[in-house]
C-alpha positions, 0 to 999 in steps of 0.5 A, spaced: 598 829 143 600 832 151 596 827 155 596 820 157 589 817 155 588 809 154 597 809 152 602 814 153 601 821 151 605 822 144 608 828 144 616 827 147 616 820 144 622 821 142 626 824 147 623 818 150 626 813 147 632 817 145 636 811 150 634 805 144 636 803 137 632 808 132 629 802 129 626 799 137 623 804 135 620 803 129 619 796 131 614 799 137 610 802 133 609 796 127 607 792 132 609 793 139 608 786 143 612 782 138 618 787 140 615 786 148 615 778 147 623 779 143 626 782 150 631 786 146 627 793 148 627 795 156 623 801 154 618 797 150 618 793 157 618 798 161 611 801 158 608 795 157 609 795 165 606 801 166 600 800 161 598 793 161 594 790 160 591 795 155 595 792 147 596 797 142 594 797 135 598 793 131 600 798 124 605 793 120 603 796 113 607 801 116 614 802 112 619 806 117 619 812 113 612 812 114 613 811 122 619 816 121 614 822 117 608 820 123 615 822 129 616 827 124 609 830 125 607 828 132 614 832 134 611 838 130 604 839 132 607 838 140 613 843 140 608 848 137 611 848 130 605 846 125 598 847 126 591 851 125 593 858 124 589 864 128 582 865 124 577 871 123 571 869 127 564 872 125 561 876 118 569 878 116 571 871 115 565 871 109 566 877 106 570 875 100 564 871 099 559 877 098 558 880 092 559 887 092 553 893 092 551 897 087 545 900 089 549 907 088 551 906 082 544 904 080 542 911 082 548 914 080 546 912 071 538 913 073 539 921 076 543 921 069 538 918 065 532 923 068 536 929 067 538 927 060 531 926 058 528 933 061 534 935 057 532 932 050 524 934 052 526 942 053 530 941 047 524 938 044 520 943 047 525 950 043 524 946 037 518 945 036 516 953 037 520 955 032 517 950 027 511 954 030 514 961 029 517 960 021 511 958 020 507 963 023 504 961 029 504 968 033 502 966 038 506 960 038 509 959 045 514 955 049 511 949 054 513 950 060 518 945 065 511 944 069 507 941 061 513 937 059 511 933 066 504 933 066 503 931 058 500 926 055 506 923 053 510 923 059 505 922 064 504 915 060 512 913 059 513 914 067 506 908 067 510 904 064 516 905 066 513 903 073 509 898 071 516 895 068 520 896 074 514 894 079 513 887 076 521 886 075 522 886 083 516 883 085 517 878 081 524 877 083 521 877 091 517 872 089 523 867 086 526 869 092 522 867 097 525 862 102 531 862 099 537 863 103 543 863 100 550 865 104 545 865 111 551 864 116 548 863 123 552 863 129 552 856 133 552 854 140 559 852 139 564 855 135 566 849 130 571 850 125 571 846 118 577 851 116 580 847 122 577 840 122 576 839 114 581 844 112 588 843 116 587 836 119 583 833 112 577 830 116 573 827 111 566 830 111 563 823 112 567 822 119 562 826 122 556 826 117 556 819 115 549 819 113 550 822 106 553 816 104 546 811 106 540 816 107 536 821 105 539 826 110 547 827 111 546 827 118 549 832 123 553 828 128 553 827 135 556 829 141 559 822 141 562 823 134 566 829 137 569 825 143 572 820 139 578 826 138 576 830 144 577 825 149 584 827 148 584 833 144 581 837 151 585 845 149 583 849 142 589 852 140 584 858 139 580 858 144 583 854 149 578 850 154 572 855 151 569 852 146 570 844 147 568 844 154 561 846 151 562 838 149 564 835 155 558 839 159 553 836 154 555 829 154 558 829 161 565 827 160 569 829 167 575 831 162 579 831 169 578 825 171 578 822 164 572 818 165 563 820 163 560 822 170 555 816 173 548 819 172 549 826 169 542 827 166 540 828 173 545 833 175 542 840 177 547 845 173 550 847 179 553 841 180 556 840 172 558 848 173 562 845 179 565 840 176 567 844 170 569 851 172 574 846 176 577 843 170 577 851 167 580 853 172 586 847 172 587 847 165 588 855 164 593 856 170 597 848 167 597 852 160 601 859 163 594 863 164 594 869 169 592 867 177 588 873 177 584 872 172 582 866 174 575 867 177 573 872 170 575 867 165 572 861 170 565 866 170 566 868 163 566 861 160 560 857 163 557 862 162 558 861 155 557 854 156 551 855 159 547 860 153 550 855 148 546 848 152 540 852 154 535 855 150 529 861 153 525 860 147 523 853 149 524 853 157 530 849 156 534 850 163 538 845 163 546 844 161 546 836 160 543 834 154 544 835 146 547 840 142 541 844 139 545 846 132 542 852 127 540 849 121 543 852 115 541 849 109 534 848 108 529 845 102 521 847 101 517 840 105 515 839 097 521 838 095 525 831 094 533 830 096 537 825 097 544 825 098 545 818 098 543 819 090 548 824 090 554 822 094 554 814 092 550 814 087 552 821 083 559 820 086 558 828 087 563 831 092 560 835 098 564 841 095 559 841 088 554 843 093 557 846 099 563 850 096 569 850 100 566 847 106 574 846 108 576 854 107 570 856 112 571 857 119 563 859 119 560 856 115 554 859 110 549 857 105 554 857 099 549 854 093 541 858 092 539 851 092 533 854 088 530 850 082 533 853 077 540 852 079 538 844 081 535 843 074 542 847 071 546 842 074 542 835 071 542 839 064 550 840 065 551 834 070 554 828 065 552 821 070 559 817 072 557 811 068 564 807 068 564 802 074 557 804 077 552 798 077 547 802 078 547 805 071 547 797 067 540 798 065 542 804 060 545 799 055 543 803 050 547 809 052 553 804 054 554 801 047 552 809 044 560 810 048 562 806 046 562 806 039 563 815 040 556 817 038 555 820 044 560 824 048 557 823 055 549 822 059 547 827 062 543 827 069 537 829 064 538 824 059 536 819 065 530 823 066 533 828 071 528 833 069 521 829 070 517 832 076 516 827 080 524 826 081 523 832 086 515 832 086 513 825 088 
């Protein structure tokens, strides 16, 4: 938006072409070299000069209320007055994700219960001696506290309430074991989907588009986050931080505008080099305090270096590609598909993922447990209507469409049968 890359940066395009009928204007962003080759605009001239021989896109679907909302837009983001807000970073962003804890209550009504039933046993114990007394039992005698405790009777109830409670929770453990749900680990990068999905509405399949033609959903390249970085170089919240990590990792020179030749064999200290100049440059253009210069240069590579090398593995080298942590993970005996899903089910990520585009750190939203998975094929109703792959049903195509049935769910397709999932 700032900065010049393949064309002219777009922010200030206005008050560039603030000398030109409005409708040059118009005419240079619907198709820039019929407007060159009319010779009525000498701004269009004057940048196709600077510029050529590169062409710019032609948009001629574009009406000029659609240019005049894209100025609109591109002018907001430039002056500062639209954009991502400030966000909290860690475990407070998720806390209204977390249920609440009850483990006081618990013991709170279960002290209660205990008194109450040492009660009822005294009460019991009085009554029963002056049953014994009326009906002349001298020497008839109050068990103690200590009896009522060791009597047959409670020693048995106390058995069973163990045996309940033990096999309860270790049942429980058992189910849950391996599951991870609301997991949300720290990632080398700090990249925020709040940001991206969120507030710029990136679709989910821009960046992990295997989800709509393979098993796996796929977690992007360094390379995918170029294609926007190459010109978005400054985080409105951590400024050069975060998206020098990218450049580091792939071996994008951000100052010269171009990828270093033979960076796979560049010892660290050459990248840190070539980086820590960048940061540097870029903090001061951005208004940074000359005196913290050196402290923030430190502190960001070394940043950048915990982020690209990893101890446990002997990895030293910064070059190289982003080691992720993977959030959501299923047993090996259990089969899943996304392209099914995504293509075929027309499911949005969101039925699995929850509010991807409300995280700035992202967690595992569904258990992804078996029962949760059979639930959703008992209550899922199949999108037959211009889906080709459900044609074979012609059985509950017809039942549709005479009313007798109200939908198909996943499970009337056989979505239950083992081998769906356990081939």
């Amino acid at each position: 938006m700032k900065d010049n890359m393949t064309g002219p940066a777009l922010g200030g395009v206005q008050e560039r072409w603030a000398g030109e009928p409005r409708d040059h204007l118009y005419r240079w962003v619907q198709n820039s070299q019929k407007l060159i080759g009319s010779g009525e605009s000498a701004r269009a001239l004057a940048v196709w000069n600077e510029w050529k021989p590169t062409v710019m896109s032609s948009y001629t679907n574009l009406s000029n209320d659609d240019v005049e909302h894209l100025l609109a837009y591109i002018n907001a983001v430039y002056t500062g007055t639209y954009g991502p807000k400030g966000v909290t970073v860690g475990p407070a962003a998720i806390e209204n994700q977390e249920s609440a804890d009850n483990t006081w209550l618990f013991v709170i009504l279960g002290g209660v219960l205990v008194l109450l039933s040492l009660i009822l046993a005294r009460v019991t114990s009085n009554l029963q001696y002056m049953v014994e007394t009326a009906e002349g039992n001298t020497p008839a005698t109050r068990r103690t506290l200590v009896q009522i405790l060791t009597s047959r009777g409670m020693i048995a109830f106390v058995i069973f309430v163990v045996v309940v409670l033990g096999g309860y929770t270790t049942v429980n453990h058992a189910i849950e074991l391996g599951r991870q749900q609301d997991y949300a680990p720290e990632q080398p990068i700090k990249f925020s989907h709040e940001t991206h999905a969120g507030i710029h509405k990136i679709e989910c399949q821009y960046c992990h588009d295997g989800a709509r033609r393979s098993k796996h959903s796929v977690i992007p390249a360094v390379n995918t986050c170029m294609n926007c970085h190459r010109a978005i170089n400054y985080g409105s919240q951590y400024g050069t931080a975060e998206i020098t990590k990218i450049f580091a990792a792939i071996g994008w020179d951000p100052t010269e505008g171009a990828y270093i030749e033979n960076y796979d064999q560049m010892t660290n200290a050459q990248a840190q080099k070539i980086y820590s100049k960048w940061i540097a440059d870029k903090y001061i253009s951005e208004g940074g305090d000359i005196d913290e210069v050196e402290n923030v240069v430190e502190e960001q590579w070394e940043g950048i270096y915990a982020a690209l090398t990893n101890e446990y593995t002997g990895d030293e080298r910064v070059p190289g590609p982003v080691e992720w942590t993977r959030i959501h993970n299923l047993p090996d005996h259990a089969y899943f598909n996304h392209a099914q899903h995504v293509t075929v089910g027309k499911l949005k990520c969101q039925n699995c993922h929850g509010p991807v585009e409300e995280m700035e750190v992202v967690y595992q939203y569904s258990p992804l447990s078996m029962g949760w998975c059979i639930n959703c094929h008992r209550e899922t109703q199949v999108q037959f209507e211009d889906n080709d792959y459900y044609n074979s049903y012609q059985r509950y195509h017809e039942e549709l469409k005479e009313g007798t049935r109200d939908g198909v769910t996943v499970e009337d397709i056989g979505g239950l049968n083992c081998q769906r999932c356990h081939y």
